[in-house]
ZAMARGU-4260 file (C-alpha; in steps of 0.2 Angstrom, whole numbers, plus 5000, padded with zeros to 4 digits):
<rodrens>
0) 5137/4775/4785 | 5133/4785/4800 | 5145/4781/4815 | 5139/4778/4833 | 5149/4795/4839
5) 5138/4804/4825 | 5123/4796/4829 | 5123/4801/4848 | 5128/4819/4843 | 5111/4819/4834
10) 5102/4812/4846 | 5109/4824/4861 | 5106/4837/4850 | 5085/4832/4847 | 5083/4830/4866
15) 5091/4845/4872 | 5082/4854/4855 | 5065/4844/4866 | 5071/4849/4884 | 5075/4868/4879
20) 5058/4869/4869 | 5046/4861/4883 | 5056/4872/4897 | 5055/4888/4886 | 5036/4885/4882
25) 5031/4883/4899 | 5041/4902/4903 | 5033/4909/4888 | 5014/4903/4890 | 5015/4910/4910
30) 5025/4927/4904 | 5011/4931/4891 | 4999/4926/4904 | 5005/4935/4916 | 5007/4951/4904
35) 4987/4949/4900 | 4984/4951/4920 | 4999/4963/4923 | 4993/4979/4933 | 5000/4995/4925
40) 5013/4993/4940 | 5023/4983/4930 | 5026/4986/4913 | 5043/4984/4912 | 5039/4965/4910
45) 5029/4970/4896 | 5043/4962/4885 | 5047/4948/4894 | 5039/4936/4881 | 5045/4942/4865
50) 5060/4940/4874 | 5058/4922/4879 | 5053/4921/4861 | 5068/4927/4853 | 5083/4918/4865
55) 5073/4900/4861 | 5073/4901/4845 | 5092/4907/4845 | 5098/4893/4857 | 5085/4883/4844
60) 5095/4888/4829 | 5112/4887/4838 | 5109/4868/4845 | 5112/4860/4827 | 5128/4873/4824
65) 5136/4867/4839 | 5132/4848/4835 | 5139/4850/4816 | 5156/4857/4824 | 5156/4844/4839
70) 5155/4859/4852 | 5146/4854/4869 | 5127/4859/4871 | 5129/4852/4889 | 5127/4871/4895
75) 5111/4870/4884 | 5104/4858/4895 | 5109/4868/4912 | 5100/4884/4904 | 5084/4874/4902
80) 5085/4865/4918 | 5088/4880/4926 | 5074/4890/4919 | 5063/4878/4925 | 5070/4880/4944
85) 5071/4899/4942 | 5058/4908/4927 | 5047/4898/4931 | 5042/4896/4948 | 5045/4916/4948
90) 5031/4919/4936 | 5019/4907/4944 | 5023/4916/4961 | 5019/4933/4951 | 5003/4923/4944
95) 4997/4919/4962 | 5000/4936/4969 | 5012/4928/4981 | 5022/4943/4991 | 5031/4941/5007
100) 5038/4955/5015 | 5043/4948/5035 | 5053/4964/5040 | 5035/4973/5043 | 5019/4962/5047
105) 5002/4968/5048 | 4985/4963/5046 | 4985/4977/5033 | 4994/4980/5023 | 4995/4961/5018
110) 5011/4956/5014 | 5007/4956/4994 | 5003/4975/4997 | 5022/4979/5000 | 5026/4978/4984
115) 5019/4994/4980 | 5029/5002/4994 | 5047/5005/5000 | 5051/5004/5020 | 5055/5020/5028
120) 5066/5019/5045 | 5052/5030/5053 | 5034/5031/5044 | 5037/5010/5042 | 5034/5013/5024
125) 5028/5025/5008 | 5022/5024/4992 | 5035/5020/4978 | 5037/5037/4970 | 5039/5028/4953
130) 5021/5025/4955 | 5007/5034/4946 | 5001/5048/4955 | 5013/5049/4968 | 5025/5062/4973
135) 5044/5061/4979 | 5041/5061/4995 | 5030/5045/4993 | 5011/5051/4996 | 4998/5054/4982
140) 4997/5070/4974 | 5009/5081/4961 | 5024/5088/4970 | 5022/5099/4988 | 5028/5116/4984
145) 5039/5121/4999 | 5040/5133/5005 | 5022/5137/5001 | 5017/5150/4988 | 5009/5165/4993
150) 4992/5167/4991 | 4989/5149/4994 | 4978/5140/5009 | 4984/5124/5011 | 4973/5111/5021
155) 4984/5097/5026 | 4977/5081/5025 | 4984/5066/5039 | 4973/5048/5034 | 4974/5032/5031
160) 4966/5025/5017 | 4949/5033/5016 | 4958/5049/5016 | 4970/5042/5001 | 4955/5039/4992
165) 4953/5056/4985 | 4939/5067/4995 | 4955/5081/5000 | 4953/5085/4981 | 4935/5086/4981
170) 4937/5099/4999 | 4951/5110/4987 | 4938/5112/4972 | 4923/5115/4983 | 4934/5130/4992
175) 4940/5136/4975 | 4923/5137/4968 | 4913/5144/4984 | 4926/5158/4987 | 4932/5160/4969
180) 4934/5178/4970 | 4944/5178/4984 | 4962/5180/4980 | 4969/5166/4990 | 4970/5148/4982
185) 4964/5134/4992 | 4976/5117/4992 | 4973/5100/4997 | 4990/5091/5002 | 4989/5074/5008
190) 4998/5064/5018 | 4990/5048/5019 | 4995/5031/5014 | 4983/5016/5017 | 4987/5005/5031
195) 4992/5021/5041 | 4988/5022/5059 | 4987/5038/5071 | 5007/5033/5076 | 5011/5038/5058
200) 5001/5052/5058 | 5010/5060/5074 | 5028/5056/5066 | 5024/5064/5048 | 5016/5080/5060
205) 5033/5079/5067 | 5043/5080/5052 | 5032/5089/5042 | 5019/5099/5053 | 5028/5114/5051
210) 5039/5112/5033 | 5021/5112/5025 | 5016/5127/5031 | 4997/5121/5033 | 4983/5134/5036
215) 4971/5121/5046 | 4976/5102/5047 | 4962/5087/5046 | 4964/5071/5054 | 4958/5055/5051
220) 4964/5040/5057 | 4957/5022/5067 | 4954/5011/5058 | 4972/5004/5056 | 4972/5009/5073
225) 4960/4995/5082 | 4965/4981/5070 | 4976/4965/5079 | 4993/4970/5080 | 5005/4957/5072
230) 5022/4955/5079 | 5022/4972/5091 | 5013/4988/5092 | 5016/5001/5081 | 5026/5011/5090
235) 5038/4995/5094 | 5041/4991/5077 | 5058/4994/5067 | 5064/4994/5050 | 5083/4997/5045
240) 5085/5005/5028 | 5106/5004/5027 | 5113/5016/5015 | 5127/5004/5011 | 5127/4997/4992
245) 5126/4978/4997 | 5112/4980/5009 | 5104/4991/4995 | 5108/4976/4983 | 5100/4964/4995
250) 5084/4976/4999 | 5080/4977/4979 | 5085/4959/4975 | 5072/4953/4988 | 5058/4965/4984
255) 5059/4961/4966 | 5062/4941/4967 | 5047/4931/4975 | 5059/4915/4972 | 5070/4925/4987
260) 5052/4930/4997 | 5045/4910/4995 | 5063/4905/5003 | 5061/4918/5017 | 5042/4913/5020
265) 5048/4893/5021 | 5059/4897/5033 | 5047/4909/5042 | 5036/4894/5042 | 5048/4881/5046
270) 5053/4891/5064 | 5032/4893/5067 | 5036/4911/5065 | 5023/4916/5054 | 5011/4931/5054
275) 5000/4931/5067 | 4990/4943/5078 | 4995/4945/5096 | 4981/4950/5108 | 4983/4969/5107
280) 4979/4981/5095 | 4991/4990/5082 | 4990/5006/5093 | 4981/5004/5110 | 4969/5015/5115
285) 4977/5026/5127 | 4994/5026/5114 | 4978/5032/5103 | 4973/5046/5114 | 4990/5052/5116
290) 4995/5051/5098 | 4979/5062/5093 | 4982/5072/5110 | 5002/5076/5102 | 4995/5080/5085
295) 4982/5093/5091 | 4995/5101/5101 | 5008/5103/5090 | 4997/5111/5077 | 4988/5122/5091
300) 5003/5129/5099 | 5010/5133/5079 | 4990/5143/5078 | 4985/5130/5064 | 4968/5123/5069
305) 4963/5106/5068 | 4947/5095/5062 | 4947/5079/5070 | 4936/5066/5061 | 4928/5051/5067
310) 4928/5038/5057 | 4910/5032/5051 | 4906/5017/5044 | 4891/5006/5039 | 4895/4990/5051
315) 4880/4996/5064 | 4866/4993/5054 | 4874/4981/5038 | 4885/4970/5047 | 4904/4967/5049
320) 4911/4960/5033 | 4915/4941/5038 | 4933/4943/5030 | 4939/4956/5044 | 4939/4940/5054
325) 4944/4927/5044 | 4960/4938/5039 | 4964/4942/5055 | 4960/4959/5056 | 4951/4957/5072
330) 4942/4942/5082 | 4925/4945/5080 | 4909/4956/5072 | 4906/4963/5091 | 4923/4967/5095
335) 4926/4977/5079 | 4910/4988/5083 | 4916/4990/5100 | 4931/4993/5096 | 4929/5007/5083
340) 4915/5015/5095 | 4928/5017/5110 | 4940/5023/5097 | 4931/5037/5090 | 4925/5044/5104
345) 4945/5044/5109 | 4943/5057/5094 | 4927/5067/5102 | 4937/5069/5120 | 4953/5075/5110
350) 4944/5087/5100 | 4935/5094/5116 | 4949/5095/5129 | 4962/5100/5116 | 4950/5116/5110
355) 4950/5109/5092 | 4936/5107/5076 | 4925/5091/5078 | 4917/5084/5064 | 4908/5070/5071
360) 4904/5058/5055 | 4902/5043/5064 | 4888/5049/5075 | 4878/5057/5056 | 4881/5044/5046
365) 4873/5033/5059 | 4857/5041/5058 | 4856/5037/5040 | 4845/5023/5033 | 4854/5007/5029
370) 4850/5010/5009 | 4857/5025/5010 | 4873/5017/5017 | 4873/5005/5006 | 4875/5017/4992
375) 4887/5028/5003 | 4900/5014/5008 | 4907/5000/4997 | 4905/4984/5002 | 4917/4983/5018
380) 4908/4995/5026 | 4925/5005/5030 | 4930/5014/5012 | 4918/5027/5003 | 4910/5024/4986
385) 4911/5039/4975 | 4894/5046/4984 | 4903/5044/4999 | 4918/5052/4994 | 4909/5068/4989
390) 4899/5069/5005 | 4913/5066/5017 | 4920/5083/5007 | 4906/5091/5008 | 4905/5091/5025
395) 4925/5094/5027 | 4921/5109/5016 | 4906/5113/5028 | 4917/5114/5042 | 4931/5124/5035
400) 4920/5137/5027 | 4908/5140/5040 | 4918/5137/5056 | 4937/5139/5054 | 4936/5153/5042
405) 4920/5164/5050 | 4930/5162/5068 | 4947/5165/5063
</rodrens>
């Protein structure tokens, strides 16, 4: 006859056998979901479900061994309870794309964003080096030979976005190509990191300007510019990136937790200190014209000539996208065109009092057809399709082979 003591043994043991399979099957169903939609970013989850797999069916087998020799499988109980409180809620975080990163707000880049980039005490932030693509010092591109070869014509590259998109490489095999037997080799490095502004591109031309040894530099900022500021203005903002080992602990723990990011965004909302634009822009205007007024000079006075471009874009004749103000980015369509005209020909006055190259996109692409935009821009109207890309590096090429190189 079975006694009561051995009768509740079993019984413990079938429910936490119940609990532990029901908490564990939730985990693995969202981890092999979530390895199904992973981005290439993160493989190292890749074995996150296999691993599930194996440690249930351990705990599985290890229930029934530990109720034959009367051991507690209380602890049992505690791991699923807590993997439904931690594993969990992580990976349907990770499934929603939740990211919050509060020491830096913008409109762009989006909190989610950060967690493709590291903070950086001066520049605000930088690629993750570990990232396809990207170079030590955290831009896109193989490693930046320093100092430079010889025999190499570099064309330095300062962007946001559109300029990360990839027409610098275009503008370094159109150069190869066309002066092929020349005995120089042209090079495109860029520094450009989407969500960049004109106050990033005048500190990397101070901390870089001269290390890279460039032979002309092209500029190409505004966008990021003229979007709402959120918080302060660039210039105002701070991030602290402590060498110590616990604030390093604490920096990598948040970045790779969204458990710890939720808890920081609840708080955030709790104290009615969420993100939200102030009623400024990310760089004003005149901080605008003075930042591009610094960059020309510094390059000038070092005898490297610079191509300022103004940004073109298809919102004239197609419309502002309707999620530019429904994200915040700015507070209406006629605002945006406004602000982007005002702020481009900021890049026409520097260009002519500072004695520099002009190439005046905005003002070309504007006499184009709306179809031909259409096929030109994708569908924000700010980034270039692949057409776009290899016309915007035609025309840098253009400008570097027919101006800077016949008059210097």
């Amino acid at each position: 006859m079975v006694s009561s003591k051995s009768l509740n043994r079993q019984v413990e043991a079938r429910s936490a056998r119940a609990i532990l399979a029901g908490s564990l099957s939730c985990s693995i169903v969202l981890a092999w979901v979530f390895n199904l939609l992973e981005s290439k970013l993160e493989t190292h989850w890749a074995a996150l479900p296999a691993g599930l797999v194996v440690f249930g069916v351990g705990l599985w087998l290890l229930i029934p061994y530990l109720q034959r020799r009367r051991k507690a499988i209380g602890w049992v109980l505690a791991v699923s309870i807590l993997n439904m409180l931690i594993v969990v809620p992580e990976l349907v975080l990770r499934l929603a794309g939740f990211n919050y990163e509060s020491r830096i707000e913008f409109g762009h880049p989006l909190p989610r964003h950060f967690m493709y980039y590291e903070p950086d005490e001066k520049l605000l932030w930088r690629i993750r080096p570990e990232y396809p693509g990207v170079n030590s010092l955290g831009f896109p591109g193989t490693e930046i030979e320093n100092p430079k070869p010889d025999g190499v014509f570099r064309v330095l590259f300062l962007g946001d976005s559109v300029t990360q998109q990839g027409f610098p490489e275009l503008v370094e095999h159109f150069l190869n190509m066309k002066f092929r037997d020349d005995p120089r080799r042209f090079q495109s490095t860029v520094l450009a990191v989407p969500g960049y502004s004109s106050y990033q591109g005048r500190i990397l031309t101070e901390l870089f300007g001269s290390e890279m040894e460039p032979d002309v530099a092209v500029v190409f900022f505004g966008w990021n510019d003229h979007w709402l500021a959120y918080g302060v203005v660039d210039a105002q903002k701070a991030v602290r990136t402590s060498a110590r080992r616990f604030d390093g602990l604490v920096r990598w723990t948040y970045h790779h937790f969204r458990l710890v990011q939720a808890a920081n965004w609840l708080a955030a909302s709790i104290a009615g200190s969420q993100n939200e634009p102030t009623d400024t822009t990310r760089v004003p205007i005149d901080a605008y014209r003075d930042n591009l007024s610094r960059i020309g000079t510094f390059f000038n006075e070092s005898g490297v000539p610079v191509i300022f471009i103004s940004a073109p874009t298809s919102h004239y004749k197609l419309g502002v996208p309707s999620y530019l103000m429904e994200e915040k980015f700015v507070r209406s369509a006629e605002e945006a065109v406004r602000l982007h005209r005002e702020y481009n020909e900021v890049v026409r006055e520097t260009a002519r009092d500072g004695g520099s190259y002009l190439l005046d996109l905005e003002s070309e692409f504007e006499l184009l057809r709306a179809e031909d935009l259409e096929r030109l821009f994708t569908n924000d109207g700010i980034h270039l399709s692949q057409s776009g890309l290899a016309v915007v590096a035609k025309r840098v090429y253009e400008t570097i082979s027919e101006r800077v190189l016949q008059e210097r």
